[in-house]
PDB file of N, CA, C and O in Angstrom, chain B, residues numbered from 101:
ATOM      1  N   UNK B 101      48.743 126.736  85.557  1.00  0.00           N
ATOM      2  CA  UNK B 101      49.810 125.757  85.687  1.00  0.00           C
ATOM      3  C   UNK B 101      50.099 125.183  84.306  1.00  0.00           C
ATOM      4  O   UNK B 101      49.202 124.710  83.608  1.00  0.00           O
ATOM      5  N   UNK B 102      51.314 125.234  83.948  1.00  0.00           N
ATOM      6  CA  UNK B 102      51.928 124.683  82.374  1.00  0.00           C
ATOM      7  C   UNK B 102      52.411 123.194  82.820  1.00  0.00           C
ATOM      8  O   UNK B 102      52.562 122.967  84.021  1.00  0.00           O
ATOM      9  N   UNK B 103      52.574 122.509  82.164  1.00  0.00           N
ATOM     10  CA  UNK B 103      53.251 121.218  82.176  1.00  0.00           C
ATOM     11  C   UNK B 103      54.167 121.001  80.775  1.00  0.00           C
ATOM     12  O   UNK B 103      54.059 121.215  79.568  1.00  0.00           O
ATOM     13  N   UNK B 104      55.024 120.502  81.616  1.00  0.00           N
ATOM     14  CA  UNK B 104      56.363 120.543  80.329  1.00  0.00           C
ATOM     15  C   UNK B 104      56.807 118.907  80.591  1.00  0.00           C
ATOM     16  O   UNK B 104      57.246 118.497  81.666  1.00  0.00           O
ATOM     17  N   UNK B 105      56.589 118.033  79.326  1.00  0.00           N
ATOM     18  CA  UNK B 105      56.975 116.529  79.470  1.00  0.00           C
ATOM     19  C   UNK B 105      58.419 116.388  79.527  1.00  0.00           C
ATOM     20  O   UNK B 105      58.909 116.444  78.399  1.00  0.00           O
ATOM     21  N   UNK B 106      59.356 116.207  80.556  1.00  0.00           N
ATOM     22  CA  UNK B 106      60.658 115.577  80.218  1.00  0.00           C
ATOM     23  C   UNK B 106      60.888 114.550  80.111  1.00  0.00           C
ATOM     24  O   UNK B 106      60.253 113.787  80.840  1.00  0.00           O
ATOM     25  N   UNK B 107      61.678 114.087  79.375  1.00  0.00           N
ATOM     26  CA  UNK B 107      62.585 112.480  79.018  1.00  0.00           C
ATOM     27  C   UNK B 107      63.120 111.948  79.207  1.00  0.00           C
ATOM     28  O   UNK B 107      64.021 112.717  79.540  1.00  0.00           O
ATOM     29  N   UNK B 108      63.615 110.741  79.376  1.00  0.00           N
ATOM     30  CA  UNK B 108      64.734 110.331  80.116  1.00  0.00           C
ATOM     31  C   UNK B 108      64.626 108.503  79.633  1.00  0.00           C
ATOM     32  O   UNK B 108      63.795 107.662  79.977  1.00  0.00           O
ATOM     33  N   UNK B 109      65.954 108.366  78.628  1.00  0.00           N
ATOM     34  CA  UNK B 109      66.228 106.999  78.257  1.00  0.00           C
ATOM     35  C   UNK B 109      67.405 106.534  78.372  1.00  0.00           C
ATOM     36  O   UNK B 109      68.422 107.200  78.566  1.00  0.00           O
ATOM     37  N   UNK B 110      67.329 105.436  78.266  1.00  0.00           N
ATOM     38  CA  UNK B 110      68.415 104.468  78.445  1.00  0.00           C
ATOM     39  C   UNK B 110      69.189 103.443  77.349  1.00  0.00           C
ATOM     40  O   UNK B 110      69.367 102.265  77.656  1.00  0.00           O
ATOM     41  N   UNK B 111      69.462 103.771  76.553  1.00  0.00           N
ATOM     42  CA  UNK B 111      70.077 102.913  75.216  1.00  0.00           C
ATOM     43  C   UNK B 111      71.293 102.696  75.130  1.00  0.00           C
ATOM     44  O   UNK B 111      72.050 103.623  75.416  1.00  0.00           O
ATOM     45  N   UNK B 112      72.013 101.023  74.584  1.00  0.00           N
ATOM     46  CA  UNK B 112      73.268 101.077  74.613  1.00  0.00           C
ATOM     47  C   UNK B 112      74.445 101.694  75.803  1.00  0.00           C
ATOM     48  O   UNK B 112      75.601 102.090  75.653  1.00  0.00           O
ATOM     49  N   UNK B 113      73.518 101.564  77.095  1.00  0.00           N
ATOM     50  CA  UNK B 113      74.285 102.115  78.262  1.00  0.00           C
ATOM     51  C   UNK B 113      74.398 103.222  78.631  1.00  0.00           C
ATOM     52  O   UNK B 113      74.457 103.509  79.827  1.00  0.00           O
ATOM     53  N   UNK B 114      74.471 104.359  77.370  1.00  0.00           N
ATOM     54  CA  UNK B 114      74.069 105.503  77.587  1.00  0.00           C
ATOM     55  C   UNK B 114      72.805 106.341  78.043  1.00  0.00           C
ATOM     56  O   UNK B 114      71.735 106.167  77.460  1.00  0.00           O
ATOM     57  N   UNK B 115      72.929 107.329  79.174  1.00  0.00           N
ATOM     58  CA  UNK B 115      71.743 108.030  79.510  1.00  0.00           C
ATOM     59  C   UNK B 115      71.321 109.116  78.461  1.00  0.00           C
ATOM     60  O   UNK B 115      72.294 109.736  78.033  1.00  0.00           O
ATOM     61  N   UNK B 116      69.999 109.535  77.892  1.00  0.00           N
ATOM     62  CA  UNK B 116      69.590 110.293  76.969  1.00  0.00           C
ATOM     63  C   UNK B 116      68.952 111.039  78.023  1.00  0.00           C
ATOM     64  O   UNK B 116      68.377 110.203  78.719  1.00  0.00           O
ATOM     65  N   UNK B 117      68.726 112.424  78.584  1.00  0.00           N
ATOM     66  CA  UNK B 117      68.329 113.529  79.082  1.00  0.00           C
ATOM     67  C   UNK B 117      67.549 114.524  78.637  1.00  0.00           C
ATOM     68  O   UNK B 117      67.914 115.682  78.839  1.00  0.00           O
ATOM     69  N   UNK B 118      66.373 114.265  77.974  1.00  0.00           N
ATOM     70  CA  UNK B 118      66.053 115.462  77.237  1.00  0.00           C
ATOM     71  C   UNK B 118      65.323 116.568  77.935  1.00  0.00           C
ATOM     72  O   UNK B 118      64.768 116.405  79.021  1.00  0.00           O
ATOM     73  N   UNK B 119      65.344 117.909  77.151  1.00  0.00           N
ATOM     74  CA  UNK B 119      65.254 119.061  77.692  1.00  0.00           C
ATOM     75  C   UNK B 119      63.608 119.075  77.008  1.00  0.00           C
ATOM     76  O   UNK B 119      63.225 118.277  76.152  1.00  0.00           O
ATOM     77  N   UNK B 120      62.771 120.179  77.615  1.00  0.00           N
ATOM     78  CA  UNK B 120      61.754 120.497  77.658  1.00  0.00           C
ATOM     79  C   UNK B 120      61.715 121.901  77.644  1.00  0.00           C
ATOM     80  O   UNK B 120      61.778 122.432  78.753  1.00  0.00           O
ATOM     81  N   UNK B 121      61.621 122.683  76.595  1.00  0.00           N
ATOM     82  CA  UNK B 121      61.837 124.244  76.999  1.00  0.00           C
ATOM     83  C   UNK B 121      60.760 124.822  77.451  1.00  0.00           C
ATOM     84  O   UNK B 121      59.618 124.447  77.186  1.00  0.00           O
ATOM     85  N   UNK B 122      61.158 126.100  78.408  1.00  0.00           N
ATOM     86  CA  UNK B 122      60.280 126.790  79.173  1.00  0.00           C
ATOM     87  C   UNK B 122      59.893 127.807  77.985  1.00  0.00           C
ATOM     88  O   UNK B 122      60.671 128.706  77.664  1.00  0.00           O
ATOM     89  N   UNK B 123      58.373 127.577  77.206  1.00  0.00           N
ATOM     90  CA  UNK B 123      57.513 129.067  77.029  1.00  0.00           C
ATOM     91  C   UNK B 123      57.903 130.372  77.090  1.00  0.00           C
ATOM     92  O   UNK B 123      57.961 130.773  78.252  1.00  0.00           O
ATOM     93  N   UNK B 124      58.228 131.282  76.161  1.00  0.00           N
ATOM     94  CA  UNK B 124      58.532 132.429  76.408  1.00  0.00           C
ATOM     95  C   UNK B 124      59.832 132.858  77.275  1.00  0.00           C
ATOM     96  O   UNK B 124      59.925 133.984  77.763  1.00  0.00           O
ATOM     97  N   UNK B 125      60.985 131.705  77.449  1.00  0.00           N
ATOM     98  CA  UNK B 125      61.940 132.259  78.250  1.00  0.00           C
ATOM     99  C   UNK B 125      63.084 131.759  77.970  1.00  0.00           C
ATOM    100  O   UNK B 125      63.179 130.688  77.371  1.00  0.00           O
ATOM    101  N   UNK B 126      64.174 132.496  78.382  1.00  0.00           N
ATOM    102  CA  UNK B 126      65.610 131.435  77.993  1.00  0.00           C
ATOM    103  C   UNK B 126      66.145 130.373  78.377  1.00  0.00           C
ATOM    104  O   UNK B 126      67.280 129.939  78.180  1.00  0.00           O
ATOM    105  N   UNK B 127      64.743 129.704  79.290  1.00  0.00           N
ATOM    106  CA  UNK B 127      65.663 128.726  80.178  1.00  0.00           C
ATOM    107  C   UNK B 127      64.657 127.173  79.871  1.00  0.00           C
ATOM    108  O   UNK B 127      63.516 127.006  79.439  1.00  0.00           O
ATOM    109  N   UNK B 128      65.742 126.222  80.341  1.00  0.00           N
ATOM    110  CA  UNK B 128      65.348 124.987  79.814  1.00  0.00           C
ATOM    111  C   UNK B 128      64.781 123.966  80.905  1.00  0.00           C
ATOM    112  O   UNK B 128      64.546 124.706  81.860  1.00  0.00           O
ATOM    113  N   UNK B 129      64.559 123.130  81.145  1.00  0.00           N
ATOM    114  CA  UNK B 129      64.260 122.090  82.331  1.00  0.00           C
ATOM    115  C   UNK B 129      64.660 120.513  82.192  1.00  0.00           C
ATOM    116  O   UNK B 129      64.107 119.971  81.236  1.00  0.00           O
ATOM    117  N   UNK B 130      65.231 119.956  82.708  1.00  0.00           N
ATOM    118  CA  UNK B 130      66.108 118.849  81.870  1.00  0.00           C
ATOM    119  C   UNK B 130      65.708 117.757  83.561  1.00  0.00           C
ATOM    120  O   UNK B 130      65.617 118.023  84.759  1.00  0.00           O
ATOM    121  N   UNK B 131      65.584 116.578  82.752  1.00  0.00           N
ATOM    122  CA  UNK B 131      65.506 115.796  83.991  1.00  0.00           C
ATOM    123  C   UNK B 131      66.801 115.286  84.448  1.00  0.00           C
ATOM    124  O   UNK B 131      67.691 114.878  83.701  1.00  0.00           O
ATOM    125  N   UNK B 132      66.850 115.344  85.901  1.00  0.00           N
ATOM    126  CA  UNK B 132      68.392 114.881  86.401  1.00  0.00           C
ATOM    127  C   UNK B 132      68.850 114.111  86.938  1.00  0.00           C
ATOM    128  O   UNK B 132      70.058 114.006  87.148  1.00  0.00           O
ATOM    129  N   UNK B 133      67.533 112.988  87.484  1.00  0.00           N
ATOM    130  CA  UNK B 133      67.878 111.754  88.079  1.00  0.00           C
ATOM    131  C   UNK B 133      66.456 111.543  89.070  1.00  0.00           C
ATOM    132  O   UNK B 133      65.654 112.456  89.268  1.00  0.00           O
ATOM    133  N   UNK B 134      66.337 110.300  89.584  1.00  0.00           N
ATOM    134  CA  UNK B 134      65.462 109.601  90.582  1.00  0.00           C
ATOM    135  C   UNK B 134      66.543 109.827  91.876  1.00  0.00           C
ATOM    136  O   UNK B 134      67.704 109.448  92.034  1.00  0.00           O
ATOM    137  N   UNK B 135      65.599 110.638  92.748  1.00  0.00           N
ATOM    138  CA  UNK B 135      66.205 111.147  94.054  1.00  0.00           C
ATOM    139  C   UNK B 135      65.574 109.440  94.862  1.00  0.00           C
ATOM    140  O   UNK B 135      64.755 108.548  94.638  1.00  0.00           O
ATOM    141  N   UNK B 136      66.588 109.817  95.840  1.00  0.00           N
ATOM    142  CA  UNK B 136      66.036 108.489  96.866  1.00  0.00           C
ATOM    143  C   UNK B 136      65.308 108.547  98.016  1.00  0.00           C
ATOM    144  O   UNK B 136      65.353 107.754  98.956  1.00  0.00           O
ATOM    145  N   UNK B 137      64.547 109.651  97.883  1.00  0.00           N
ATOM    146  CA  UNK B 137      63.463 109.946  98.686  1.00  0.00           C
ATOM    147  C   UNK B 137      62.195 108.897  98.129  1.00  0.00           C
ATOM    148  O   UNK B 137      62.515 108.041  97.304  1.00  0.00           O
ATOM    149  N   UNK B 138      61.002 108.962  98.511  1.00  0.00           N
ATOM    150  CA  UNK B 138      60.302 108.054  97.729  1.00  0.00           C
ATOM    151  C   UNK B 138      59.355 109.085  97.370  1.00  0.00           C
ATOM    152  O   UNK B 138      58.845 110.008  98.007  1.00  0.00           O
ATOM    153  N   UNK B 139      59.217 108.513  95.692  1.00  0.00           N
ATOM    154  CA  UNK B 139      58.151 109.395  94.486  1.00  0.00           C
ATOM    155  C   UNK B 139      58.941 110.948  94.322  1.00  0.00           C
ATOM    156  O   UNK B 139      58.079 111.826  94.359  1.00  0.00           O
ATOM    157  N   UNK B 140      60.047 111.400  94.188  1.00  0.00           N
ATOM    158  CA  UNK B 140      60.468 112.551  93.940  1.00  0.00           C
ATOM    159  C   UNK B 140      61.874 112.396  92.979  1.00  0.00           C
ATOM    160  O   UNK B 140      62.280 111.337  92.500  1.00  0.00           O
ATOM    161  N   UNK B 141      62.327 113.364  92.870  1.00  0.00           N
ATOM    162  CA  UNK B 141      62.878 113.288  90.978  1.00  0.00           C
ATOM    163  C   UNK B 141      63.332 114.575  91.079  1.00  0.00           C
ATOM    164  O   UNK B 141      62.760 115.582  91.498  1.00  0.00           O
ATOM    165  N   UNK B 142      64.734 114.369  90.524  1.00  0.00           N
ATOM    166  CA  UNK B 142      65.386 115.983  90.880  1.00  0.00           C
ATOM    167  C   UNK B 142      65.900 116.380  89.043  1.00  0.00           C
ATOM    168  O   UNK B 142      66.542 115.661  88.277  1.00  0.00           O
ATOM    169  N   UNK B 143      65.201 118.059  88.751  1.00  0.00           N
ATOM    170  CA  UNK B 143      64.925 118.225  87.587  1.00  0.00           C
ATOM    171  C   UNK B 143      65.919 119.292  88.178  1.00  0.00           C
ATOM    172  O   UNK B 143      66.030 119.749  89.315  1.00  0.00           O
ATOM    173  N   UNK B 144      66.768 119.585  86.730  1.00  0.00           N
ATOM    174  CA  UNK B 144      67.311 120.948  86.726  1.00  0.00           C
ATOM    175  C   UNK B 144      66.570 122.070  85.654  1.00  0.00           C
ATOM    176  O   UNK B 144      65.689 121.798  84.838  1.00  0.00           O
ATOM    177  N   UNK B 145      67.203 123.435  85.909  1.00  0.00           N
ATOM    178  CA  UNK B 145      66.820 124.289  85.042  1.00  0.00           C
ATOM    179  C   UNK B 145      68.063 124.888  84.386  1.00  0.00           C
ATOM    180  O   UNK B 145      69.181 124.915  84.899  1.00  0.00           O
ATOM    181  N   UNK B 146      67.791 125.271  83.422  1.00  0.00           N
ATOM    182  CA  UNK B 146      69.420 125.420  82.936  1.00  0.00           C
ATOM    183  C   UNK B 146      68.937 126.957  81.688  1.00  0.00           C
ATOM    184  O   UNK B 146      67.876 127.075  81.076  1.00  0.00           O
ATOM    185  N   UNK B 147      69.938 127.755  81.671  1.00  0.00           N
ATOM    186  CA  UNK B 147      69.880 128.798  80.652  1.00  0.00           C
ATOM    187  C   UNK B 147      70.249 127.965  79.356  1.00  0.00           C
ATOM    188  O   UNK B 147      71.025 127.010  79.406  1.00  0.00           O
ATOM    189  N   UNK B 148      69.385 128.576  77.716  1.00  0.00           N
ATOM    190  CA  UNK B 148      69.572 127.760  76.956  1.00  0.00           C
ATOM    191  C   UNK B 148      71.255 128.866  76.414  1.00  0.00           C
ATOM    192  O   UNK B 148      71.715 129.950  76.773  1.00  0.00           O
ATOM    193  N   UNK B 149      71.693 127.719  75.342  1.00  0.00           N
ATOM    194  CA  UNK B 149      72.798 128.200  74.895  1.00  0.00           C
ATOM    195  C   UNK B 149      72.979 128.129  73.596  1.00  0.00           C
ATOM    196  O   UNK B 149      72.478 127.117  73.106  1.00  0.00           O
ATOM    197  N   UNK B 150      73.523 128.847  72.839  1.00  0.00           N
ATOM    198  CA  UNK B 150      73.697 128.395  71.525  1.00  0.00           C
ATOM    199  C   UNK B 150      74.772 127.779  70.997  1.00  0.00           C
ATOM    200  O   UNK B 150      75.932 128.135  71.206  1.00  0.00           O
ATOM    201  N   UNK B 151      74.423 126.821  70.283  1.00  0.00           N
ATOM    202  CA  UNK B 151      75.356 125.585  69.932  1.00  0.00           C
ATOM    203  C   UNK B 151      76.319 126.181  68.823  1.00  0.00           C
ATOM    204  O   UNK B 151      75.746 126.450  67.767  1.00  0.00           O
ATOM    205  N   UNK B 152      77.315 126.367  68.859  1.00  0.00           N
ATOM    206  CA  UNK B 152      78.379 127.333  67.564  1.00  0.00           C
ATOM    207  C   UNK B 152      80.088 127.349  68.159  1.00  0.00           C
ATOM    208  O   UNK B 152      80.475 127.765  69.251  1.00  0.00           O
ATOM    209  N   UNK B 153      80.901 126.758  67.055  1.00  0.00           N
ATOM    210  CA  UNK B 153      82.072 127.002  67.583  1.00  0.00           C
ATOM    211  C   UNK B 153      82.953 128.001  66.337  1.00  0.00           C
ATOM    212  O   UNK B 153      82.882 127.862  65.116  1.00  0.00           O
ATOM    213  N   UNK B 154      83.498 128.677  66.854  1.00  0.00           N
ATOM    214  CA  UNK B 154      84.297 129.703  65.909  1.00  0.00           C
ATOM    215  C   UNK B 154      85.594 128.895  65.924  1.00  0.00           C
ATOM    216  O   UNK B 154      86.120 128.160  66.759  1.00  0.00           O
ATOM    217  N   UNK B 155      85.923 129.311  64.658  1.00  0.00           N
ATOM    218  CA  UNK B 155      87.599 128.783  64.234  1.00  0.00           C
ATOM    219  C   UNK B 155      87.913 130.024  63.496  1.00  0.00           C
ATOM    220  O   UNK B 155      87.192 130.646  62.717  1.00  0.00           O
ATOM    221  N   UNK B 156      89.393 130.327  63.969  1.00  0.00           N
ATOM    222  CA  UNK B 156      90.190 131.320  63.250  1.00  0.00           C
ATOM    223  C   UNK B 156      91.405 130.723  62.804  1.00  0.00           C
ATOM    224  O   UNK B 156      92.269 130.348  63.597  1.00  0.00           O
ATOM    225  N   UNK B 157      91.506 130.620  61.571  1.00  0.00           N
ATOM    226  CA  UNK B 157      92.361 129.620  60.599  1.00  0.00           C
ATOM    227  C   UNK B 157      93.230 130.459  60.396  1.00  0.00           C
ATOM    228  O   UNK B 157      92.496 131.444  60.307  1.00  0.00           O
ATOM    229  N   UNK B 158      94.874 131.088  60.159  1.00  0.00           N
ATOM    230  CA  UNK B 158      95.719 131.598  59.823  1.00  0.00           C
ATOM    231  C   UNK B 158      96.728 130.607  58.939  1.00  0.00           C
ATOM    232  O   UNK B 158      97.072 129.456  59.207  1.00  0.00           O
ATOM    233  N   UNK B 159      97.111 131.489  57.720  1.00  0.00           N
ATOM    234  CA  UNK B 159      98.088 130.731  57.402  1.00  0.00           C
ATOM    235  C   UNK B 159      99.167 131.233  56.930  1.00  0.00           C
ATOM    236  O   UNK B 159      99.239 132.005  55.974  1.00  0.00           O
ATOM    237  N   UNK B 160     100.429 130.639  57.857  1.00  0.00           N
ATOM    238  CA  UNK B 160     101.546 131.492  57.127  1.00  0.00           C
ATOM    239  C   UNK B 160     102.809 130.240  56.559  1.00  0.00           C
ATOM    240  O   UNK B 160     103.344 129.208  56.964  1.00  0.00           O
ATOM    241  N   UNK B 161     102.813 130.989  55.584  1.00  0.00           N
ATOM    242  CA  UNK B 161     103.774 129.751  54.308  1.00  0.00           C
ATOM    243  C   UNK B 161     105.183 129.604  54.771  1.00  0.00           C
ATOM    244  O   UNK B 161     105.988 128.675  54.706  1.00  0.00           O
ATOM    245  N   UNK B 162     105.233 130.881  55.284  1.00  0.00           N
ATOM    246  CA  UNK B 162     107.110 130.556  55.886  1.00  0.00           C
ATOM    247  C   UNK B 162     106.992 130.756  57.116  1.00  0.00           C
ATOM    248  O   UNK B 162     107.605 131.662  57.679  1.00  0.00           O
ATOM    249  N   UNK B 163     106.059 129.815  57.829  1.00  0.00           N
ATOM    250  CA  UNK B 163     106.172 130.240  59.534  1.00  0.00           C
ATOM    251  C   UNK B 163     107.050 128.551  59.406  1.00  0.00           C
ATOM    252  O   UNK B 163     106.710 127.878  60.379  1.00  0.00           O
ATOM    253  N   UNK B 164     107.741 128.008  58.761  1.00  0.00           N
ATOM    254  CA  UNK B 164     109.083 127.140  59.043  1.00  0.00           C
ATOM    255  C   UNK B 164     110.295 127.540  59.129  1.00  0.00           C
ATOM    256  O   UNK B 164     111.186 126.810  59.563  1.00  0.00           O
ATOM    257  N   UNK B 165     110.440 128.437  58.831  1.00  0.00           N
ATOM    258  CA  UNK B 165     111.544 129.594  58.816  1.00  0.00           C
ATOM    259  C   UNK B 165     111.911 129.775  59.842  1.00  0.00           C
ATOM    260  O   UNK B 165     113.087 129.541  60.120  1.00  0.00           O
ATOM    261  N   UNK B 166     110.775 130.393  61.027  1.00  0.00           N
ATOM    262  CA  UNK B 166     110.749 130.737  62.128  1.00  0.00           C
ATOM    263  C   UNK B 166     110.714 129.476  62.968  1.00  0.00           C
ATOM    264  O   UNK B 166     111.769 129.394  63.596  1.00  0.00           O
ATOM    265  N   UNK B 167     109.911 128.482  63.211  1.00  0.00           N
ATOM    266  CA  UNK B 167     110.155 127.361  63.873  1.00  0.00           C
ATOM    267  C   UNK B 167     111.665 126.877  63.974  1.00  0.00           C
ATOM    268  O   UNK B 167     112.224 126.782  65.067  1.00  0.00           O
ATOM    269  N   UNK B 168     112.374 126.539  62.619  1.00  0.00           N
ATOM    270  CA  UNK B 168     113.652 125.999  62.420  1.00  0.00           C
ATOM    271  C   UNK B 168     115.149 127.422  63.228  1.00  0.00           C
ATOM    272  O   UNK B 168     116.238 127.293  63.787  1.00  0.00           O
ATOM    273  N   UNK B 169     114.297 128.569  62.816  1.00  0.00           N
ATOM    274  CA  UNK B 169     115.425 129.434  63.577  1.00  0.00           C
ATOM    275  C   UNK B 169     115.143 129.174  65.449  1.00  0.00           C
ATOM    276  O   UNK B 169     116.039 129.135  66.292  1.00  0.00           O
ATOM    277  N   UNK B 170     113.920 129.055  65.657  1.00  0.00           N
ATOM    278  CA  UNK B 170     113.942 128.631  67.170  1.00  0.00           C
ATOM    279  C   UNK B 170     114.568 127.975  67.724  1.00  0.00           C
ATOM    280  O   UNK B 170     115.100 128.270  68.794  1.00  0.00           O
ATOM    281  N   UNK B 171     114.735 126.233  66.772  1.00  0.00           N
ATOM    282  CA  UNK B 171     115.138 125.273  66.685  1.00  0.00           C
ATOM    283  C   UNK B 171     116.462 125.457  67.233  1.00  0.00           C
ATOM    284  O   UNK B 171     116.808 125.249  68.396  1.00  0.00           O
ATOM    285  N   UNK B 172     117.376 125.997  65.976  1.00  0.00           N
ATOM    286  CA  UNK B 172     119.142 126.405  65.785  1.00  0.00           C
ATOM    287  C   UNK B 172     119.147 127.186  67.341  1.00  0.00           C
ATOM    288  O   UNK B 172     120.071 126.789  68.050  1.00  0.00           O
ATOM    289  N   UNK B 173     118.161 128.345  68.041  1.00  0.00           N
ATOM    290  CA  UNK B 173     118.739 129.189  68.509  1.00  0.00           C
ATOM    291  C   UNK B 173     118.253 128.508  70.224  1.00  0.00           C
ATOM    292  O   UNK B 173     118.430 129.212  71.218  1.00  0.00           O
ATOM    293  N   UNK B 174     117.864 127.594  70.296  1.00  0.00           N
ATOM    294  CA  UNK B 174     117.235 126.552  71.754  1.00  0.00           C
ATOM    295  C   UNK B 174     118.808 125.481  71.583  1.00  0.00           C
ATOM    296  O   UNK B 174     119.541 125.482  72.573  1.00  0.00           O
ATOM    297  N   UNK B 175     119.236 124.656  70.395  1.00  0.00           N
ATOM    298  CA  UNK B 175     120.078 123.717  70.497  1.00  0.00           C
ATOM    299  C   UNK B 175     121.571 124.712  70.524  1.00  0.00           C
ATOM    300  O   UNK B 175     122.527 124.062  70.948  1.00  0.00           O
ATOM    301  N   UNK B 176     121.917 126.206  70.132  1.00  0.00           N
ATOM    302  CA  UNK B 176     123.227 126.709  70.522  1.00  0.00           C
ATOM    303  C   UNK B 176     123.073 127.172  71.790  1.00  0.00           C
ATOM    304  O   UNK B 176     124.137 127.272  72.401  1.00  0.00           O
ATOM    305  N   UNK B 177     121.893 127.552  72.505  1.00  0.00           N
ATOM    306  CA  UNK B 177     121.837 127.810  73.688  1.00  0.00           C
ATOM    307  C   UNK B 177     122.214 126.396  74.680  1.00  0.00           C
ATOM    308  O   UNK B 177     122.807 126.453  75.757  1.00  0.00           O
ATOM    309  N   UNK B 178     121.663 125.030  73.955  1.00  0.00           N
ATOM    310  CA  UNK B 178     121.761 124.116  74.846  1.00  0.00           C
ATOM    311  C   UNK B 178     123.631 123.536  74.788  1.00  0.00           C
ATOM    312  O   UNK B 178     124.139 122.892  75.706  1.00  0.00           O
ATOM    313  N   UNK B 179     124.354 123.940  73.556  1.00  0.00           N
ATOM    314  CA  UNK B 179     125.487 123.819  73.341  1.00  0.00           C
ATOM    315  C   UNK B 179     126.110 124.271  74.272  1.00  0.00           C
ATOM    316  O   UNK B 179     126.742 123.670  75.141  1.00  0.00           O
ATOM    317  N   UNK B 180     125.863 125.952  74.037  1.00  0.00           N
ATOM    318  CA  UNK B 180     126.791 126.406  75.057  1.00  0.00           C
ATOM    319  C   UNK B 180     126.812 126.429  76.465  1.00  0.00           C
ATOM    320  O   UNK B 180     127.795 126.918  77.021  1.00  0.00           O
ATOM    321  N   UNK B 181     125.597 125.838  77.327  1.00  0.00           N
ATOM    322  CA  UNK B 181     125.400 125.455  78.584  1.00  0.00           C
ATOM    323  C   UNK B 181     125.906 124.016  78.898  1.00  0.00           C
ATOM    324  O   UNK B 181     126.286 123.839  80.055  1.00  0.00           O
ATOM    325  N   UNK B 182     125.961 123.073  78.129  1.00  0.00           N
ATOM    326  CA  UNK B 182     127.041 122.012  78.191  1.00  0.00           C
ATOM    327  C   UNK B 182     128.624 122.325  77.804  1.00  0.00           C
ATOM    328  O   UNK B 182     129.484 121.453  77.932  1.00  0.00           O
ATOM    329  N   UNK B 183     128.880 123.479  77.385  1.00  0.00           N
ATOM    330  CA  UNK B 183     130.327 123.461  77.247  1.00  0.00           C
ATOM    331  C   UNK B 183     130.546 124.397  78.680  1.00  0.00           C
ATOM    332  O   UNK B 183     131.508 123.931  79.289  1.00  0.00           O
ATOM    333  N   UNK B 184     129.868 125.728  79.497  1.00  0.00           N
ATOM    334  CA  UNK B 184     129.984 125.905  80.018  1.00  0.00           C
ATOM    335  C   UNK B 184     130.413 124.974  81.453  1.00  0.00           C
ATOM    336  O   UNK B 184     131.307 125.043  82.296  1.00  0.00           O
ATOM    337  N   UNK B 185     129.026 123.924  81.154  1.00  0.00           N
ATOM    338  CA  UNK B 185     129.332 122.790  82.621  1.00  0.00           C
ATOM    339  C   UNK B 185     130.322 122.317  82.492  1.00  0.00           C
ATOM    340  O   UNK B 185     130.974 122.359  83.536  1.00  0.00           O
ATOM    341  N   UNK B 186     131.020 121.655  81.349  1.00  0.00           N
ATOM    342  CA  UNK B 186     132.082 120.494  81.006  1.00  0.00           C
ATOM    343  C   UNK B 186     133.206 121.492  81.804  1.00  0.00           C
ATOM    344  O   UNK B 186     133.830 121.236  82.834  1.00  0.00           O
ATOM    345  N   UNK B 187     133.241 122.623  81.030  1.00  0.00           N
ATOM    346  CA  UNK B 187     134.196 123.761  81.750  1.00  0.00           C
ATOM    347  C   UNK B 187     134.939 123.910  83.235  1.00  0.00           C
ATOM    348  O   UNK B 187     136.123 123.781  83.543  1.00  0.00           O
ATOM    349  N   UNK B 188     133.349 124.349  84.309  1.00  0.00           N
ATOM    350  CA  UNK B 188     133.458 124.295  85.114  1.00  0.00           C
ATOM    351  C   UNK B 188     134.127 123.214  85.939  1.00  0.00           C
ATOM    352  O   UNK B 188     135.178 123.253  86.578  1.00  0.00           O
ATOM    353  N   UNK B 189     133.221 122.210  85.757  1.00  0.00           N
ATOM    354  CA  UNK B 189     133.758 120.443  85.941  1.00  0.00           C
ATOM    355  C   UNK B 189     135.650 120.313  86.013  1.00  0.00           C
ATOM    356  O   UNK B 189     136.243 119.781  86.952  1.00  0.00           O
ATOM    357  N   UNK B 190     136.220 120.833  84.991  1.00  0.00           N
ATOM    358  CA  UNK B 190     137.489 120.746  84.619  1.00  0.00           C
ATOM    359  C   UNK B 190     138.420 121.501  85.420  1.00  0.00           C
ATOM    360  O   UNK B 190     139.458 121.091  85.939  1.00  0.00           O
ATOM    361  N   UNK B 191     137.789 122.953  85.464  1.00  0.00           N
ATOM    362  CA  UNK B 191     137.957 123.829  86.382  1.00  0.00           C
ATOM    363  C   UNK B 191     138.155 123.204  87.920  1.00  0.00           C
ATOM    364  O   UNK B 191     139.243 122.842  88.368  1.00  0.00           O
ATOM    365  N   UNK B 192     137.130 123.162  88.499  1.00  0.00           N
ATOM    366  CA  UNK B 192     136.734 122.425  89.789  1.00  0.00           C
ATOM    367  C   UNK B 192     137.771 121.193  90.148  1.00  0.00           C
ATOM    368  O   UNK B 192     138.767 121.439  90.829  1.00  0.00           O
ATOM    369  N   UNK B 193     137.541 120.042  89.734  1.00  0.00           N
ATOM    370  CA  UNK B 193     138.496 118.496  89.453  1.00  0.00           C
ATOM    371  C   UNK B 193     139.285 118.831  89.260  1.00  0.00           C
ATOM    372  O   UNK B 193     140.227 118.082  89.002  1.00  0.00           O
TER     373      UNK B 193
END
């Protein structure tokens, strides 16, 4: 039988949870709260993970070029769907 100490504090309001790793394996044991049974305590086990975030940075110098032509080609689209309605309207009345 192994024994693994878990943690569990309380500071500044925040709960601190600490993990206890399992010997020889990928997985962790973390305490998870006081069950309301009496004298029992519900622990999880959890696979460990590795802590790493990737960033893929691109940079393109004239991607304003392209934004601003979006721009022109969203506001003549929105032009000509208000001249179409005004149209109709006139048409119709």
């Amino acid at each position: 039988m192994q024994w693994y100490p878990l943690t569990y504090s309380v500071s500044a309001g925040q709960a601190d949870m600490g993990y206890a790793d399992i010997s020889g394996t990928k997985y962790r044991l973390r305490f998870d709260g006081v069950s309301e049974r009496a004298e029992t305590i519900h622990v999880g086990i959890y696979e460990k993970q590795l802590d790493f975030i990737v960033v893929k940075v691109l940079h393109f110098p004239w991607i304003f070029i392209l934004w601003t032509g979006s721009v022109i080609m969203f506001l003549g689209l929105t032009v000509s769907t208000w001249k179409r309605a005004v149209k109709a309207r006139k048409v119709a009345g």
